[in-house]
C-alpha positions as CSV (number, residue, x, y, z in Angstrom):
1,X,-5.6,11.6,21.1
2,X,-2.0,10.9,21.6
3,X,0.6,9.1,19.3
4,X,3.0,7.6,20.3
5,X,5.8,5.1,17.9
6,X,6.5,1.7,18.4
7,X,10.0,1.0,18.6
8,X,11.4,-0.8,15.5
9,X,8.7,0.8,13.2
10,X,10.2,3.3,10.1
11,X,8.9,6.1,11.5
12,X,10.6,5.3,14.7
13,X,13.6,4.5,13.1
14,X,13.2,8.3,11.1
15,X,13.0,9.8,14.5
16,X,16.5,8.4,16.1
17,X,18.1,8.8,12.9
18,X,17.3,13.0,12.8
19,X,17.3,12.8,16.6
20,X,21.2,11.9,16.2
21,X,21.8,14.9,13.6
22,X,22.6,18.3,14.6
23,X,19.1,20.1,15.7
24,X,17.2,21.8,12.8
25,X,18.6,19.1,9.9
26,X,16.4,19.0,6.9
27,X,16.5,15.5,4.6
28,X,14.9,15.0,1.3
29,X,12.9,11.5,1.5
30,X,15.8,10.2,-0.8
31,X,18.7,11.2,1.4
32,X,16.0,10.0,4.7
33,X,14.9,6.6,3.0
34,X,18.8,5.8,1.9
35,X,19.8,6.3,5.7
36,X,17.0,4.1,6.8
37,X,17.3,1.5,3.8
38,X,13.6,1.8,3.1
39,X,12.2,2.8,-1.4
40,X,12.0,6.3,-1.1
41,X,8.4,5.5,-2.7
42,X,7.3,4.3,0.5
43,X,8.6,6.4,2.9
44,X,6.4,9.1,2.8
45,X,3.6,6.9,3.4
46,X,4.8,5.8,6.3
47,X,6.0,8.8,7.9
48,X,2.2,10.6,7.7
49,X,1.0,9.6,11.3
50,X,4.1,11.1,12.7
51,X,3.6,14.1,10.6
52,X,0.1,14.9,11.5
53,X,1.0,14.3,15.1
54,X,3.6,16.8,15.0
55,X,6.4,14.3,15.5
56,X,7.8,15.1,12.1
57,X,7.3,17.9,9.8
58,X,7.7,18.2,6.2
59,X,7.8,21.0,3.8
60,X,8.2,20.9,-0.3
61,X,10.9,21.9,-1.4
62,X,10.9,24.5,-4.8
63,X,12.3,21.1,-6.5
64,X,9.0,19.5,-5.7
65,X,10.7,16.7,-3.3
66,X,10.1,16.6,0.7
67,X,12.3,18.0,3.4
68,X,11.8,16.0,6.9
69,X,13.1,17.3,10.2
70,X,12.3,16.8,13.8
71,X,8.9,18.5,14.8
72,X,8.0,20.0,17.5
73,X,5.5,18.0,19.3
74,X,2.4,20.1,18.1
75,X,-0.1,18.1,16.0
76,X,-1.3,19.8,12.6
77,X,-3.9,22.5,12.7
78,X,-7.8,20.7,11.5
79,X,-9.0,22.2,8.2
80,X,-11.9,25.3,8.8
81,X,-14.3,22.7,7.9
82,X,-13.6,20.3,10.4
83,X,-16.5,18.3,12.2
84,X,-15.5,15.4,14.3
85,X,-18.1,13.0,13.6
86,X,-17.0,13.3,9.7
87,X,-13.6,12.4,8.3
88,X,-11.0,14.6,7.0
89,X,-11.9,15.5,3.3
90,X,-8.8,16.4,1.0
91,X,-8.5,18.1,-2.0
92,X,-8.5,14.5,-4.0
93,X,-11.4,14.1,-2.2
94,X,-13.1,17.1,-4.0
95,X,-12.7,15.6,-7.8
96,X,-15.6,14.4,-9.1
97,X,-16.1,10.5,-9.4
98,X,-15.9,8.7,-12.4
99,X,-18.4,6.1,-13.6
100,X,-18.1,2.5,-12.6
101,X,-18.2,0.8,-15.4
102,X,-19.3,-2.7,-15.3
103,X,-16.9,-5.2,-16.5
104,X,-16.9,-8.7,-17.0
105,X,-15.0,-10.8,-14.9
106,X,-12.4,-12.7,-17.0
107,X,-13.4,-15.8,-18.3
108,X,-10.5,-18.8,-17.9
109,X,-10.0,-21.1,-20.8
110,X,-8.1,-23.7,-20.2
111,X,-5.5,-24.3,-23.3
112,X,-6.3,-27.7,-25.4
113,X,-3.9,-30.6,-23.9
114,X,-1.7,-31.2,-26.9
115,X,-0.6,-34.7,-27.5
116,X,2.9,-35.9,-26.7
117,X,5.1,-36.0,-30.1
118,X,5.7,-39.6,-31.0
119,X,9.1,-40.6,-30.3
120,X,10.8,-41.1,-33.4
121,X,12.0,-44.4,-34.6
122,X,15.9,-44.4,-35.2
123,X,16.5,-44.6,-38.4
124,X,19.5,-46.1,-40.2
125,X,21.6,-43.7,-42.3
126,X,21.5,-44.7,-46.2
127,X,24.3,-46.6,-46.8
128,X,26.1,-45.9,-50.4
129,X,26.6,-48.6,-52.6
130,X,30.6,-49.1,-53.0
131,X,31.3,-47.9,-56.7
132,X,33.6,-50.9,-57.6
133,X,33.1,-50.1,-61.0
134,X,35.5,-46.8,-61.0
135,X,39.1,-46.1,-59.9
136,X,39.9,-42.9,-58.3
137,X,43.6,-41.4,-58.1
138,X,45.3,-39.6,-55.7
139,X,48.5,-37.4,-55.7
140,X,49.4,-36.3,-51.9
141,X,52.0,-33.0,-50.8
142,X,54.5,-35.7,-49.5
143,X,55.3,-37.2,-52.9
144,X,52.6,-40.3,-52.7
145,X,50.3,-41.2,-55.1
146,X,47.4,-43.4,-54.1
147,X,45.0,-45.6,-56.8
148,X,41.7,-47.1,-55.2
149,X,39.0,-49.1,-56.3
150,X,36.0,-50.1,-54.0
151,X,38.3,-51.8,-50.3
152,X,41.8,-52.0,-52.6
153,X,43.8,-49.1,-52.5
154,X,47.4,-48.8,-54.5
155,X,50.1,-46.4,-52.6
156,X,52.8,-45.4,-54.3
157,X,55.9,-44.1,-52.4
158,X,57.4,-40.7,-53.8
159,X,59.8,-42.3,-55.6
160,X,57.3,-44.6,-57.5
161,X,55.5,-41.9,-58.2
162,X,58.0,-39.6,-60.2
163,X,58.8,-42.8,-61.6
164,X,55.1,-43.4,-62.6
165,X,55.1,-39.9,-64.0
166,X,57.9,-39.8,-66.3
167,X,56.5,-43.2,-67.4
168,X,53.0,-41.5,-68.1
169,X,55.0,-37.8,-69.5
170,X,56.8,-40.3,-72.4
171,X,54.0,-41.5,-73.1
172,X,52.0,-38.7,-74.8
């Protein structure tokens, strides 16, 4: 069976990019996926039909990451156990299976409609009662002195008010 890589695909694009490197150039799949712009999670993925066709090879690196460079055109040995008319068993393959464990499919409750909030009515601040009844007094920083009682207020320039004062300082 031959392979051969459609142009535009990531694994072509893997073979022109460590075709244009010097020969014999090892990239991890981060340094290989940045060049190509692809998630390094991905890129393995993608590159495995090259791999096992000899396009590409890989090794692991003692880090435990993935060198790619150019192969040499000579497709993967089978396993010992090969037989054609079966397919390719891995070691994952080997594990035993767990259980299937019967589940219930989710059950969808719609939520309760919830009733709009009544717009509320616009309601008139409480308006204070005027105290007509008692006089309050004022003294201001510029000199002024103010008396009020209920609307009629009483200002008092500065002089009026040292006036009113000594008036008031006799008086005790």
């Amino acid at each position: 069976m031959s392979y051969t890589i459609q142009p535009g695909t990531i694994p072509h694009r893997a073979v022109e990019h460590l075709k244009s490197l010097p020969p014999g150039t090892e990239l991890s799949t981060s340094v290989l996926a940045d060049a190509l712009g692809q998630p390094k999670s991905s890129l393995a993925a993608c590159l495995q039909y090259p791999r096992h066709h000899g396009v590409l090879k890989s090794r692991k690196h003692p880090g435990g990451f993935s060198m790619w460079s150019l192969g040499d055109g000579v497709p993967e040995p089978k396993p010992h156990d090969y037989e054609p008319d079966e397919p390719l068993r891995r070691k994952f393959d080997e594990r035993k299976p767990r259980p299937m464990v019967p589940s219930k499919p989710p059950v969808y409750t719609p939520p309760a409609p919830t009733p709009a909030p009544a717009p509320k009515a616009a309601e008139p601040e409480p308006v204070a009662e005027p105290d007509t009844d008692r006089a309050k007094f004022g003294v201001y920083s510029d000199g002024t002195f103010c008396v009020q009682r209920g609307a009629e207020a009483i200002w008092l320039t500065a002089s009026e008010t040292t006036e009113l004062m000594r008036f008031l300082g006799a008086r005790k």
